[in-house]
PLY file of the C-alpha trace (Angstrom):
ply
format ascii 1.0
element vertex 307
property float x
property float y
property float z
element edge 306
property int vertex1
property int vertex2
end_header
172.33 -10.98 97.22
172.06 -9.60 100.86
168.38 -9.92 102.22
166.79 -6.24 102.22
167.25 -4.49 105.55
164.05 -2.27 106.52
164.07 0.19 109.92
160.78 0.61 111.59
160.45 3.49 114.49
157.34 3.22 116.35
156.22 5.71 118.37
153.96 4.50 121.59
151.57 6.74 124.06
153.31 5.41 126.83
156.31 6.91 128.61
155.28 6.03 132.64
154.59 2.23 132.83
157.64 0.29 132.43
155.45 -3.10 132.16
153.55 -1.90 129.49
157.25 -0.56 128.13
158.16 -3.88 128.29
155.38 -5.65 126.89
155.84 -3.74 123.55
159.22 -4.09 123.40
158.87 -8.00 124.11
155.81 -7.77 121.15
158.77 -7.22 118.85
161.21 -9.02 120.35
159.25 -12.65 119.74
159.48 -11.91 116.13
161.80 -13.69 113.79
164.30 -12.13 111.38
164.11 -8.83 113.92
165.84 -6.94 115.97
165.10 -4.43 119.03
168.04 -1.61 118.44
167.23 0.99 120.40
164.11 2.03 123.13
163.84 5.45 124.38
161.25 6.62 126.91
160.23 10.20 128.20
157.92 10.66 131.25
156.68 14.04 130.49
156.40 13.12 126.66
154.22 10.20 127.78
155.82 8.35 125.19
158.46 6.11 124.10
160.29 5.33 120.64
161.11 1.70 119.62
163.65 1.01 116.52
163.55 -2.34 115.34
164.95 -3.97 111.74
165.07 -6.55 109.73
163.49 -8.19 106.57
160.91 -7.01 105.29
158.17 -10.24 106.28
159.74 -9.95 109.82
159.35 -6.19 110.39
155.56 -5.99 108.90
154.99 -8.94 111.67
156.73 -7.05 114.56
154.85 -4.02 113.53
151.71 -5.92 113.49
152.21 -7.58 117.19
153.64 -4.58 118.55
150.42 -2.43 117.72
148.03 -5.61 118.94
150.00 -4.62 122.20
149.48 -0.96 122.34
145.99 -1.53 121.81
145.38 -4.05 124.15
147.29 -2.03 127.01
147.23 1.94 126.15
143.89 3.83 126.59
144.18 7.17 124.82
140.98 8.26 127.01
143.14 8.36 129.89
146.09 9.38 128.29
147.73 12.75 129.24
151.53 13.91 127.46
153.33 17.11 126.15
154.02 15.17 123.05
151.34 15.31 120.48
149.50 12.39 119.42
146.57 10.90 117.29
146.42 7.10 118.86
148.33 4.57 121.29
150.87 3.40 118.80
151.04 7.04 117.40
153.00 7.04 114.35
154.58 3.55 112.41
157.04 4.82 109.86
159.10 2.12 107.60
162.39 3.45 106.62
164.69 1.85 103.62
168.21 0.28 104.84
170.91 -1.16 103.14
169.53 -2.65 100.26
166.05 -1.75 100.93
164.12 1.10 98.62
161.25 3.23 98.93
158.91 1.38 97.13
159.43 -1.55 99.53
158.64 1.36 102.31
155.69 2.29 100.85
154.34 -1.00 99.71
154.91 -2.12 103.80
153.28 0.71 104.95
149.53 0.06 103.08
150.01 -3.64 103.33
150.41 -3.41 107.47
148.50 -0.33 107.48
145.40 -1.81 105.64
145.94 -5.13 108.22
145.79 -2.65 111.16
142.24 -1.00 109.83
141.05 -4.58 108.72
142.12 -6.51 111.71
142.47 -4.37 114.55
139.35 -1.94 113.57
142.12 1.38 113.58
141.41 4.05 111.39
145.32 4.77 109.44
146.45 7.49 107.70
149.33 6.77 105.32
151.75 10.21 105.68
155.13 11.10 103.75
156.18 8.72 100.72
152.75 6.70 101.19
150.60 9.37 101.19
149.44 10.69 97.53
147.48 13.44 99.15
149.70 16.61 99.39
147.64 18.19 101.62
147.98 15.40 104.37
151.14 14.17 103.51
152.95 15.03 106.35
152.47 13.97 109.89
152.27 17.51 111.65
148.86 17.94 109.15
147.51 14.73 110.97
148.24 15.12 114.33
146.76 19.47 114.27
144.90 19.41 117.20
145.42 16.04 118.37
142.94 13.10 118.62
139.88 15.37 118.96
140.33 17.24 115.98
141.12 14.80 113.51
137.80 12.70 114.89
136.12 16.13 114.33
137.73 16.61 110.75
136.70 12.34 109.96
133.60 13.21 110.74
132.66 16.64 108.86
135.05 16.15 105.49
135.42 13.64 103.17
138.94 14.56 102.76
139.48 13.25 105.89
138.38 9.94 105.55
141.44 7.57 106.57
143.39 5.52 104.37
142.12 2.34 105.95
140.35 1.49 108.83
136.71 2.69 110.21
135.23 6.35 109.62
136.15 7.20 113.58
138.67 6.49 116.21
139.01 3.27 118.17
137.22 3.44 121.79
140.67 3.11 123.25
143.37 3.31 120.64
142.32 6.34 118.80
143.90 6.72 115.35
147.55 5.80 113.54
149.67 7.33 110.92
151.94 4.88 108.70
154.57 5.96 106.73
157.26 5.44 104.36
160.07 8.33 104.69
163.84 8.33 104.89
166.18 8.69 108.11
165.79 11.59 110.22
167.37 12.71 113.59
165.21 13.41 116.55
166.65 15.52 118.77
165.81 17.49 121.89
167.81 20.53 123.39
166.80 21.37 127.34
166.89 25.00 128.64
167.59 26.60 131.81
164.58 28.14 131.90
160.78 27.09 132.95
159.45 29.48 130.17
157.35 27.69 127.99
157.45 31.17 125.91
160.95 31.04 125.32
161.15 27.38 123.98
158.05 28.28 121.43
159.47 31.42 120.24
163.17 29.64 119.48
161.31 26.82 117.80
159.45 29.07 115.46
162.60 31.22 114.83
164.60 28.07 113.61
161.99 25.73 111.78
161.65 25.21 108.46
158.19 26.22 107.89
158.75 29.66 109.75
161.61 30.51 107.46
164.35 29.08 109.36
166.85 26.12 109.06
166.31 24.21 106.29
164.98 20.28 106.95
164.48 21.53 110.88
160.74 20.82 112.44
160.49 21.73 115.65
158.08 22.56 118.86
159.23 24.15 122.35
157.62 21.68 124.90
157.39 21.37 128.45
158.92 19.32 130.92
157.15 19.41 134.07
158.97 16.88 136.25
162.17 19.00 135.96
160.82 22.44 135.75
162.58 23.44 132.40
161.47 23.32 128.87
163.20 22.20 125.58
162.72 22.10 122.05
161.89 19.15 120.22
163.41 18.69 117.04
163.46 16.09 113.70
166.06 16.88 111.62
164.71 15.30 108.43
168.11 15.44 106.11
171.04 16.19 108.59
172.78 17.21 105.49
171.37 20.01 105.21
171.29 21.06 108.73
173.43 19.16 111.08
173.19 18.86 114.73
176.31 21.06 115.82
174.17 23.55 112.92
171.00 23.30 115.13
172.85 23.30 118.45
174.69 26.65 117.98
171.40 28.11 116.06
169.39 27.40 119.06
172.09 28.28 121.82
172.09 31.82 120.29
168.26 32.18 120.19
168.27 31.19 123.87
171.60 33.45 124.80
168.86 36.50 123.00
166.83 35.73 125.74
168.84 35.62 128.37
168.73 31.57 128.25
171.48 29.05 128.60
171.40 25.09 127.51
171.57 22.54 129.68
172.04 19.39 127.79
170.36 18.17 124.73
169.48 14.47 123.80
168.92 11.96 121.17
165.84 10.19 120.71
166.31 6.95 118.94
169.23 6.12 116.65
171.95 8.45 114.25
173.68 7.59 111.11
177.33 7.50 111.67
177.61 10.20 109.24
175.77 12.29 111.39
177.75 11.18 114.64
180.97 12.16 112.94
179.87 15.49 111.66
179.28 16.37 115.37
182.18 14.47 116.79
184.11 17.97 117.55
181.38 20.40 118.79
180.17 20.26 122.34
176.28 19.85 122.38
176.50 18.75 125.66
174.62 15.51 124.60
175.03 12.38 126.60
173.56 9.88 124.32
176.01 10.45 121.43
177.90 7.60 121.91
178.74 4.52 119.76
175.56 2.73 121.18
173.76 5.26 119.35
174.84 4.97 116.16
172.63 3.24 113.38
175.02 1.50 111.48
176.94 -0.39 115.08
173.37 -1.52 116.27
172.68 -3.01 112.62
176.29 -4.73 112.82
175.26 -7.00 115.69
171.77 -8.08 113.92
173.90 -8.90 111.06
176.51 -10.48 112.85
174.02 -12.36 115.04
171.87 -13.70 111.55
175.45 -15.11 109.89
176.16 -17.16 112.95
0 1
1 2
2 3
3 4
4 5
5 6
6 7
7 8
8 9
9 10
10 11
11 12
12 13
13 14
14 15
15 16
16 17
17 18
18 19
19 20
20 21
21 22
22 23
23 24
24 25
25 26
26 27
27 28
28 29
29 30
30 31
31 32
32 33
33 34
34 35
35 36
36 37
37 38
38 39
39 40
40 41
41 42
42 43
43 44
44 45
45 46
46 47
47 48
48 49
49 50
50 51
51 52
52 53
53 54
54 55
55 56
56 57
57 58
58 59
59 60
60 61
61 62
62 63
63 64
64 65
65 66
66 67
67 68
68 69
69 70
70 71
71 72
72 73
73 74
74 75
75 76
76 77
77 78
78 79
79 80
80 81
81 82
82 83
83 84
84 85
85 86
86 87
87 88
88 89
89 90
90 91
91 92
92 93
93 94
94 95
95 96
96 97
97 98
98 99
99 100
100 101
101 102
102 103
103 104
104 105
105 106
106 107
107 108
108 109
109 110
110 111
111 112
112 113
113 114
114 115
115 116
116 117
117 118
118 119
119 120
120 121
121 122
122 123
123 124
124 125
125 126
126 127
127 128
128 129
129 130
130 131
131 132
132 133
133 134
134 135
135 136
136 137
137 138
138 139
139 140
140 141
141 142
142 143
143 144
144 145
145 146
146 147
147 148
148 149
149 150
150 151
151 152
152 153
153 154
154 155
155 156
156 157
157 158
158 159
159 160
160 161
161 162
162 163
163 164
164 165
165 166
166 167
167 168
168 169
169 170
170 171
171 172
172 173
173 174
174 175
175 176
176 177
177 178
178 179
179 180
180 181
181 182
182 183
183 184
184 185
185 186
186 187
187 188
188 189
189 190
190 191
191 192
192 193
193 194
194 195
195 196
196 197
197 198
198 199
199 200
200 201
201 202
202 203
203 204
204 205
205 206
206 207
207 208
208 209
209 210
210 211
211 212
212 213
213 214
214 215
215 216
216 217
217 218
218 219
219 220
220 221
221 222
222 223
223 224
224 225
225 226
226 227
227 228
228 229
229 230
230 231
231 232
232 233
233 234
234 235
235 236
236 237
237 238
238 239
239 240
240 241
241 242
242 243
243 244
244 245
245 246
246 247
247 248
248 249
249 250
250 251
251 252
252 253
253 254
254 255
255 256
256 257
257 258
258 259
259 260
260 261
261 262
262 263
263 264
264 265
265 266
266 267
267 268
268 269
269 270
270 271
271 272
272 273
273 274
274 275
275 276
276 277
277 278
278 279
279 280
280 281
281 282
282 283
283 284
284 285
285 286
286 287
287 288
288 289
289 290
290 291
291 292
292 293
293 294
294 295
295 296
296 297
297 298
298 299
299 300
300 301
301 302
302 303
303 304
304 305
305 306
């Protein structure tokens, strides 16, 4: 029976310092039974995005190590992003591959989630398949207002209590959210435009919780170092909205305002479903390329743990 497959994409505060870039990614990297797939980094997000797989014993370790890291090298105090964010390793989801299932997911998430509180004195709050609180199950209710408010709401509500982990925020590393949740798409579209109206309004038009495309979350952000704006995007089940769906959606919102695209982006990895539903549309998207796609980066961990 093939050995369980399990995707973890960790989100970091850090987007500027490619040491520190490097010292995460080399967290995970001296981890056994794991792979590095992808790493993404944005300078105005302040961030970057890390996929890594493998079993489940050798992702929980990677995890582990890679948030040691974060919290020995990102200080949230003097942290400053468009992206928002609750801690230095922000969010630590554990997604089911091949063989894998959701319970293992969730099980992984409180076992390395209640490690991280234990050992590394983080408050974590388990969010999507982990969380049995519906009204903090998903991560856009944890992050509201950012660092400050949730250390307000730990403080003043019981309800807010985290999962694991002290009653407040680390001095430096602030808070984390661990999940269990299935494969999304995160995907950016820039605009010629430095309106940050513009990119808010189209993101409220087309997100699912305004009324608009089903399985579509999304925030218009700035990007300061290039004088535009874009809007941020998970697509949470691309079969229900694909990217060519979103793309054209959002392309006529902008064309309302007198707005044109200028390239969009993919942050992280895409099933090659996904890649081949948008294989004939023009989203004017760099990154979607074979060394993109989910399933070619999980062929060469495979191929290099048979040989």
């Amino acid at each position: 029976m093939a050995t369980p497959i399990i995707e973890c994409v960790a989100n970091c505060s850090e987007g500027r310092n490619i040491e520190t870039i490097h010292a995460l990614a080399h967290a995970i990297n001296t981890v056994k039974d794991v792979s590095l797939l992808d790493q993404h980094r944005d300078f105005d997000h302040h961030r970057c995005v890390l996929t890594f797989a493998g079993s489940s014993e050798g992702v929980a370790q990677a995890a582990l190590e890679l948030v040691k890291t974060s919290t020995r090298l990102i200080d949230m105090c003097q942290h400053s992003g468009q992206h928002p964010r609750i801690g230095a390793t922000d969010v630590l989801p554990f997604i089911p591959l091949d063989d894998a299932t959701m319970s293992q997911c969730v099980d992984l998430a409180k076992s390395v989630g209640k490690r991280i509180g234990d050992e590394l004195e983080i408050p974590v709050f388990l969010y999507e398949e982990a969380c049995d609180q519906s009204y903090r199950k998903s991560l856009e209710a944890i992050r509201r207002g950012g660092l400050p408010d949730l250390a307000s709401r730990m403080e003043s509500d019981p309800a807010w209590l985290p999962d694991f982990g002290p009653e407040h925020p680390h001095p430096t590393a602030g808070a984390i959210a661990v999940g269990a949740r299935h494969p999304l798409i995160a995907y950016n579209i820039v605009l010629n435009t430095s309106n940050l109206a513009i990119a808010q309004a189209i993101a409220k038009v087309i997100r699912a919780s305004s009324g608009g495309l089903p399985a579509v979350k999304a925030l218009g952000l700035e990007l300061k170092t290039q004088g535009l704006v874009q809007v941020s995007m998970n697509l949470t089940n691309y079969r229900n909205t694909s990217l060519h769906v979103v793309f054209e959606k959002v392309k006529e919102e902008a064309e309302q305002r007198g707005v044109s695209i200028k390239g969009s982006e993919l942050v992280g990895l895409i099933p090659q479903e996904a890649a081949t539903q948008a294989a004939a549309y023009d989203l004017k998207c760099d990154s979607l390329d074979s060394d993109h796609i989910l399933e070619s980066r999980l062929r060469h961990y495979q191929k290099d743990n048979l040989d």
